[in-house]
KEMAR-914857 format. One record per residue: x, y, z of N, C-alpha, C in turn. Coordinates in steps of 0.1 Angstrom, whole numbers, plus 5000, padded with zeros to 4 digits. Example, Ala and Ser with C-alpha at 12.3 -4.5 7.8 and 13.67 -1.06 7.14 Angstrom:
% residues 2
513249435078512349555078513249675078;512849785071513749895071512950005079;
//
This chain:
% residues 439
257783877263258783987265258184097273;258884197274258284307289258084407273;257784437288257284627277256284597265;255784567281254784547283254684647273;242085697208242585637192241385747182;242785727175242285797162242285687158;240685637155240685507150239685517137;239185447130237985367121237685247123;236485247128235885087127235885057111;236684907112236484837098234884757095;234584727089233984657081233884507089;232984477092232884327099232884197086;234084087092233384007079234083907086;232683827081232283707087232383547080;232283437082232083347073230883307075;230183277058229183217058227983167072;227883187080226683117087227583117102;226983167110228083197124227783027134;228483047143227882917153226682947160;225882847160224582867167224882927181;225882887187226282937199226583097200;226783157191227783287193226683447182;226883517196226083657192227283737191;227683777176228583907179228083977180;227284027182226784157183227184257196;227384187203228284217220229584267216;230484167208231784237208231584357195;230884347189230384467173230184617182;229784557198229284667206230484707213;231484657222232384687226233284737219;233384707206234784757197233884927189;232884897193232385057190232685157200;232685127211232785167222234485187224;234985087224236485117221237385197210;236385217203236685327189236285437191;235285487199234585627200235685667210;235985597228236885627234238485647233;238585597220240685597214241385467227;240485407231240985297239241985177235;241485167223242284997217242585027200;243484947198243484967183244484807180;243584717175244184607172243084517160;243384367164242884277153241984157164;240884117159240483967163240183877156;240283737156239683657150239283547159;237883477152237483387162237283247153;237783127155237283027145236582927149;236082827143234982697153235082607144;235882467150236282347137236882447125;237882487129238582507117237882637107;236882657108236782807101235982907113;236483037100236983187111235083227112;234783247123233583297126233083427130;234183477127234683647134235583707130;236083797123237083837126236684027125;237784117133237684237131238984347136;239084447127239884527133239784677132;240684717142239884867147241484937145;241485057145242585137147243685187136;245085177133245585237127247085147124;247285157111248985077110250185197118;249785307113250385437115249685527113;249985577128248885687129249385827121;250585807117251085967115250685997102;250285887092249685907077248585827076;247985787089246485767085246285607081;247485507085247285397074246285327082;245085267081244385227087244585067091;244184987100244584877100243484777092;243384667088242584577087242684437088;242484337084242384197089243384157086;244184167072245484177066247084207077;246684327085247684387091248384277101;249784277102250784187109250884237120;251084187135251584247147252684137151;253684257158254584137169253884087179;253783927179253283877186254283847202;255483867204255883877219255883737222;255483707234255683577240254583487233;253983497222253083367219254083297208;255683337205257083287198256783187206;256583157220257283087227256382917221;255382927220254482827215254882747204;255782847193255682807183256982717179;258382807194259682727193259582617197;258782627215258582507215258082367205;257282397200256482267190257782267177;258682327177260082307167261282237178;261182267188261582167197261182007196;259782017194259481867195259581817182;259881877173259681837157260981747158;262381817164263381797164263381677170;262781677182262881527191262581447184;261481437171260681337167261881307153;262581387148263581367142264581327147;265081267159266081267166267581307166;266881457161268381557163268581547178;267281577188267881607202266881507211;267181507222266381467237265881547244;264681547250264681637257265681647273;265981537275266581487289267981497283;268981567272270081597271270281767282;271681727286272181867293272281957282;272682087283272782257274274582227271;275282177281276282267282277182227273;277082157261278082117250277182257238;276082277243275582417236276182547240;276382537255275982697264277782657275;278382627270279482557282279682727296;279882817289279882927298279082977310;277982867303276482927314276582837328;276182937339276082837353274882787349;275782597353274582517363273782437345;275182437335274882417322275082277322;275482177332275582097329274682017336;273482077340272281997352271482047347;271082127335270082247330270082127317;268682107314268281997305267382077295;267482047285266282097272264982117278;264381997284263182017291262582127301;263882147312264382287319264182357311;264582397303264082527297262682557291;262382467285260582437276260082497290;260182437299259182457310259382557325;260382637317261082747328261082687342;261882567342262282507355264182487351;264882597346266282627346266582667353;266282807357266682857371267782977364;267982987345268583017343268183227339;268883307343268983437347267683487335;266883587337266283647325266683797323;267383767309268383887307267084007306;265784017306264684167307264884227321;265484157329265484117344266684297345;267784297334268784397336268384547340;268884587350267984707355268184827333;269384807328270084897316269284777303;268384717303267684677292267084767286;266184857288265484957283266485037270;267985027277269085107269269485037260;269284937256270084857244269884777233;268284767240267184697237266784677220;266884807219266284857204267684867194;268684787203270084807192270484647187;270984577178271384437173272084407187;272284287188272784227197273484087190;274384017190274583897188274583777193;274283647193274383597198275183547208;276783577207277483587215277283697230;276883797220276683927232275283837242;274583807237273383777244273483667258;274483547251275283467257275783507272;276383597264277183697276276483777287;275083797281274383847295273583777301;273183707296272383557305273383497313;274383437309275383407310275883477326;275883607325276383707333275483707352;274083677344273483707355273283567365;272983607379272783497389271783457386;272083307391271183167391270383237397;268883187400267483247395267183137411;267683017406267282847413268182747408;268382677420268882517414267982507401;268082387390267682347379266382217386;265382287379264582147380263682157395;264182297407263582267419262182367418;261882437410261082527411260582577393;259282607390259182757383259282837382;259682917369259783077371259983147355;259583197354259483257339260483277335;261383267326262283367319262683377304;262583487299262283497286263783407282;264683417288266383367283266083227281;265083137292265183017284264782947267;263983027259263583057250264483137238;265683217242266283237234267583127235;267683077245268982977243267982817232;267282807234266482717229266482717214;266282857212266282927193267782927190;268882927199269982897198270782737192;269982637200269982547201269682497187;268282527183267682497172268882527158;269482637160270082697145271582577145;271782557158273182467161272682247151;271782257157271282147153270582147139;269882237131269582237117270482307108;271582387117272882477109271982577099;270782607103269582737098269282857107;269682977102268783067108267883017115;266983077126265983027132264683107119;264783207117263483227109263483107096;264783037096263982997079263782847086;264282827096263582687104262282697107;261882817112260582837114259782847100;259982877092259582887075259282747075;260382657074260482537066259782447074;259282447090258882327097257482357099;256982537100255682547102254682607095;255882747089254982807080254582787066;255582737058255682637049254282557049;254482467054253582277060251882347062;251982457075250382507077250282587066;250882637054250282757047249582887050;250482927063250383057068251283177060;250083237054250483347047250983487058;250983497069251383647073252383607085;252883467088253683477100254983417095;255783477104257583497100258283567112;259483537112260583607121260383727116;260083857129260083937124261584027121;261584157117262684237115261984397115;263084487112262684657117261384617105;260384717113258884687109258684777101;258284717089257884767073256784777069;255884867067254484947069254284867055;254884877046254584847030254084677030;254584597039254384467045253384457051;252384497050251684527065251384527078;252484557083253284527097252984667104;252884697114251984797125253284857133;253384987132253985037142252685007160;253685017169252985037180253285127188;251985147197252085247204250985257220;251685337226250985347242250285457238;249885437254248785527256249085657268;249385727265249385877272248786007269;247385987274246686087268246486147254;247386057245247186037229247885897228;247585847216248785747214249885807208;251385747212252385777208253185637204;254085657197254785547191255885507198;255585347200256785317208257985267201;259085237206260685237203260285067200;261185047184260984907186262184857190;262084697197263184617205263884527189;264584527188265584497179265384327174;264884247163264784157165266084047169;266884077170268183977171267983957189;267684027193267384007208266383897212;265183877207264483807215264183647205;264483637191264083507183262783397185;263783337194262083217196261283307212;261683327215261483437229260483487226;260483597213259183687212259783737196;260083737187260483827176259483747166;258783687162257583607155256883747152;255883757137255283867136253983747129;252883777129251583737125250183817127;249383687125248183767128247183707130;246183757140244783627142244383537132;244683507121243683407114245083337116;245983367113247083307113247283227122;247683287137247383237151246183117155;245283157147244383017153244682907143;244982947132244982847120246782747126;247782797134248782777143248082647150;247382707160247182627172246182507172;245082537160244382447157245182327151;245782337143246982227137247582177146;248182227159249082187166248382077178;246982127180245982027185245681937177;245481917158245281877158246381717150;247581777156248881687155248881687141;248981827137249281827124250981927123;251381917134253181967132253781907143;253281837154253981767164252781617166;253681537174252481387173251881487189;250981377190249481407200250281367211;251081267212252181247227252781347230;253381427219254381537225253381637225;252481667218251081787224250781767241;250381657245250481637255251581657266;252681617258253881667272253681817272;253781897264253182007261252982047271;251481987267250182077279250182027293;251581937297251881927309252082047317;251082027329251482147338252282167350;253582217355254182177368254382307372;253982337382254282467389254082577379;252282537374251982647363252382697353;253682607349254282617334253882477328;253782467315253782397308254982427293;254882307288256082377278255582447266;256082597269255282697257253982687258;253182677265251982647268251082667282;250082737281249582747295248382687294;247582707305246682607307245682727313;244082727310243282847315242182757319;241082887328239982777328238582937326;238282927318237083047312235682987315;234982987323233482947321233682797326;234582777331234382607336234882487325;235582537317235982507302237482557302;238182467297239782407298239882447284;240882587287241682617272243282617274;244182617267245282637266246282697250;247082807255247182897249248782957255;248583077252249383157250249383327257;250283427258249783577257251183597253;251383727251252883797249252083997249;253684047253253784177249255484187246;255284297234256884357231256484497230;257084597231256684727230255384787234;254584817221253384857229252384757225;252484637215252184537211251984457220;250584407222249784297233248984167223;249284047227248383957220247883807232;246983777224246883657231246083567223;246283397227245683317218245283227229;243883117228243883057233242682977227;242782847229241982727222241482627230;240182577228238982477239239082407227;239682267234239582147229238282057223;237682107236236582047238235782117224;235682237225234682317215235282337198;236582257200237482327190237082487184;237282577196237482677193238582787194;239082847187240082907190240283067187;240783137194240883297194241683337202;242183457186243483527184243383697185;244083737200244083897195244883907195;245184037186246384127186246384237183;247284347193246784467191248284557191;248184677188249384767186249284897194;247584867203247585027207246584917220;247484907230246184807245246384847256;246985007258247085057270245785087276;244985097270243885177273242485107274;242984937270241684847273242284687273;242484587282243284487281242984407274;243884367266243184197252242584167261;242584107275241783987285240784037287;240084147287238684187286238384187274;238684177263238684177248237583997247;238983937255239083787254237683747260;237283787272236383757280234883817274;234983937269233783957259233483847251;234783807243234383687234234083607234;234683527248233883407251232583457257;232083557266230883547270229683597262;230283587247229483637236229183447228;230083377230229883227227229583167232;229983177248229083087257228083157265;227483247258226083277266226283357280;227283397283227383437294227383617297;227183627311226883787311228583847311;228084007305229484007301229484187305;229684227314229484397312229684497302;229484537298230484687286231084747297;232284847287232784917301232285057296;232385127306231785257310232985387313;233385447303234485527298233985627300;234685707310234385867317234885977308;233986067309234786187303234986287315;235386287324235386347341236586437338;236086607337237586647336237786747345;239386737352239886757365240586927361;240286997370240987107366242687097368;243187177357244887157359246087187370;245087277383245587307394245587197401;244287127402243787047411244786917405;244986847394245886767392247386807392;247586947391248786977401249186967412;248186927424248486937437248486787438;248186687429248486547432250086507429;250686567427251886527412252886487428;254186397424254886377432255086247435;255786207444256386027447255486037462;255085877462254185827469255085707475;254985687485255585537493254585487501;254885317502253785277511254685177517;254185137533254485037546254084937541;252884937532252584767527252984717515;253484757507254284717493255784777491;257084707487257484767485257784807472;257284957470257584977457256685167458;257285217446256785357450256385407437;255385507436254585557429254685697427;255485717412255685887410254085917399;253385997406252486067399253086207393;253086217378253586287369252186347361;252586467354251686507348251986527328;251186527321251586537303250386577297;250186697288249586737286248086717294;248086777306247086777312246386617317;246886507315246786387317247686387333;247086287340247886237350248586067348;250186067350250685967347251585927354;250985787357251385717368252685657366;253685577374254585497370255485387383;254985287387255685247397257185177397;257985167407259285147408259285027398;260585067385260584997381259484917368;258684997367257684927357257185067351;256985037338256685147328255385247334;255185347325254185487330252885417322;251985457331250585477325249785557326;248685577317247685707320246685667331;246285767340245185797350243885867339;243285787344241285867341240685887348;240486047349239686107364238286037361;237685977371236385967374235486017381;236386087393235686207397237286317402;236686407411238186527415238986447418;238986377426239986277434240686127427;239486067419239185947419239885897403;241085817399241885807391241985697387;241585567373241685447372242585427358;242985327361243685227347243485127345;242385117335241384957334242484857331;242884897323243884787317245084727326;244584727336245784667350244684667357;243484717359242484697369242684817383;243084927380243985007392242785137392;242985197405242085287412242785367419;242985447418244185567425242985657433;243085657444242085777451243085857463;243185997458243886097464243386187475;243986167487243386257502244486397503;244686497499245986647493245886657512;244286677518244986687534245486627539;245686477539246386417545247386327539;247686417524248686357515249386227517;248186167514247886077512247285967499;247385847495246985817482246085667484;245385617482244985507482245285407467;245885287469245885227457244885137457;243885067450243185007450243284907433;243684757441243784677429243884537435;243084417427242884297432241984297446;240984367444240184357457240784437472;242184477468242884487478242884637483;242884727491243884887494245184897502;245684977493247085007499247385127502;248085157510247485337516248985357511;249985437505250685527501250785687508;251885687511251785887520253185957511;252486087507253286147500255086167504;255786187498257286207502257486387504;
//
């Protein structure tokens, strides 16, 4: 799903005897470092053959009364739903409610291109069919019920993407017509299908369809980052189902994916169609390569909620983050600490500036920026003495002076360097510069 610290370090706890392979003491280091700076505020867990070798959490359920988080605490997990519909997809095939080579359109008859658009099309975002986040007025409605009729109606609404079957392409809508699918064929809510096929069978105590988020549950408000953390608006669960509305938590998450490897909720053939890759999708499943080592997994974001899961076959190892506060340090440097804390590998710390710009001087940057090489434009804004960025179209984020000029956002990897004489901006990201001139 899109949309896209006052903290306390908890208490490390570990199981009995770690892997020979693996020094926390790296990540014990980073998440100190992440706690002193108000960078991150979330959960990890790490497991090896089946038990947790790691786990830890930093930050806050709610920051407005102090509730602190700990290993217990639930997050929206966002697009790692999509993992879990899928593998209730294949439960179904193995039950032969459905095919995967059946057409939608005795499900979806309204939708273009419903009658060439196949179940499999969807698993593997080769439909071509519209992604309702895509709506420029999503942001407006987002956080209100929606029904499934209504939802129908906007997927439905929007243009074909592609022919069916000629291409890749992400879309969160194939994923909710799917959780559609599912309630038509077991005549169940999708949360209590999800109950009865996975959470039930694995004995996962903290994951479920989520709903408006209940502190007393231990469920995490979330929140961005703009020069404090603030609390973000939540997106309505009726909107996203098997898409992204799943709530859990890292022990959970790995104790998930481990079973599903090890064809303990779908057979090892349909795992495999699974982790089929065609034009970088796989169904509910992606495919990574860390250290020269083949994992496959997962990420999501809903609100200000970021997670990610991913699992080495080979090592049977698996790791689960999730966080409620990740503007300010990305899970995937989270992620990459941790493997280069288990496979021996070098791994930098990051280096968090306290560089402070005077409030004139970040007044003379403020304003919309356009560039000849991208198209897309950049309003630099200011909030309580923070500078904050926001490109066409994609949410605000905070600037960190590093020096008078010099402005970054680790957590996207971005470098803003400002020339006021020749008003002018430099963007700097992916190795690349993009020169921007004031408006």
């Amino acid at each position: 799903m899109k949309k896209i610290i006052i903290a306390s370090l908890l208490a490390l706890i570990t199981a009995s005897g770690f892997s020979q392979n693996f020094n926390p003491q790296r990540l014990d280091s980073l998440f100190l470092l992440l706690e002193k700076n108000n960078k991150f505020m979330g959960s990890i867990a790490i497991s090896e053959n089946g038990k947790t070798i790691y786990t830890k959490s930093i930050g806050f359920d709610d920051i407005s009364t102090s509730k602190k988080s700990s290993v217990n605490t639930k997050y929206r997990i966002g697009s790692i739903s999509k993992t879990f519909t899928a593998s209730l997809i294949f439960k179904a095939v193995e039950e032969k409610k459905i095919n995967l080579n059946e057409t939608i359109d005795k499900y979806f008859p309204t939708l273009k291109n419903a009658k060439t658009i196949t179940i499999s099309n969807l698993l593997n975002h080769r439909s071509g069919v519209y992604d309702f986040t895509s709506d420029t007025d999503y942001l407006k409605w987002n956080t209100e019920y929606q029904s499934r009729a209504k939802m129908i109606e906007r997927i439905a609404a929007g243009a074909v993407t592609f022919e069916p079957d000629t291409k890749g392409q992400y879309s969160n809508s194939n994923y909710i017509l799917l959780s559609y699918i599912l309630e038509d064929i077991y005549k169940k809510p999708y949360g209590d299908i999800l109950n009865q096929q996975i959470v039930k069978p694995l004995k996962l105590k903290n994951t479920y369809l989520g709903g408006k988020i209940n502190l007393q549950n231990n469920e995490s408000f979330s929140y961005s980052l703009t020069g404090k953390w603030e609390n973000e608006k939540e997106t309505d669960m009726s909107i996203p189902l098997g898409a992204g509305a799943i709530v859990s938590n890292p022990t959970d998450l790995n104790s998930f994916i481990e079973s599903l490897f090890a064809g303990k909720i779908i057979s090892i053939e349909h795992l495999n169609q699974m982790k089929t890759i065609k034009d970088k999708y796989g169904m509910g499943i992606f495919e990574y390569t860390s250290f020269e080592r083949k994992a496959y997994g997962h990420n999501g974001g809903i609100d200000g909620f970021r997670s990610v899961l991913n699992y080495f076959p080979t090592e049977k190892l698996a790791i689960a983050i999730t966080s409620n506060g990740a503007m300010g340090y990305d899970n995937n440097n989270i992620l990459q600490c941790a493997l280069s804390s288990y496979f021996n590998k070098p791994f930098a710390l990051p280096a968090f500036s306290n560089f402070t710009v005077a409030p004139e001087t970040l007044d003379s940057y403020l304003g919309t920026y356009a560039s000849l090489q991208i198209p897309i434009k950049i309003t630099i804004s200011k909030k309580d003495n923070v500078m904050i960025a926001q490109a066409t179209g994609q949410p605000s984020f905070p600037l960190e002076a590093t020096a008078v000029n010099i402005f970054k956002f680790d957590a996207a990897g971005v470098v803003l360097q400002f020339y006021n004489d020749k008003k002018e901006m430099i963007l700097k990201q992916g190795g690349k510069d993009y020169l921007f001139t004031k408006e």
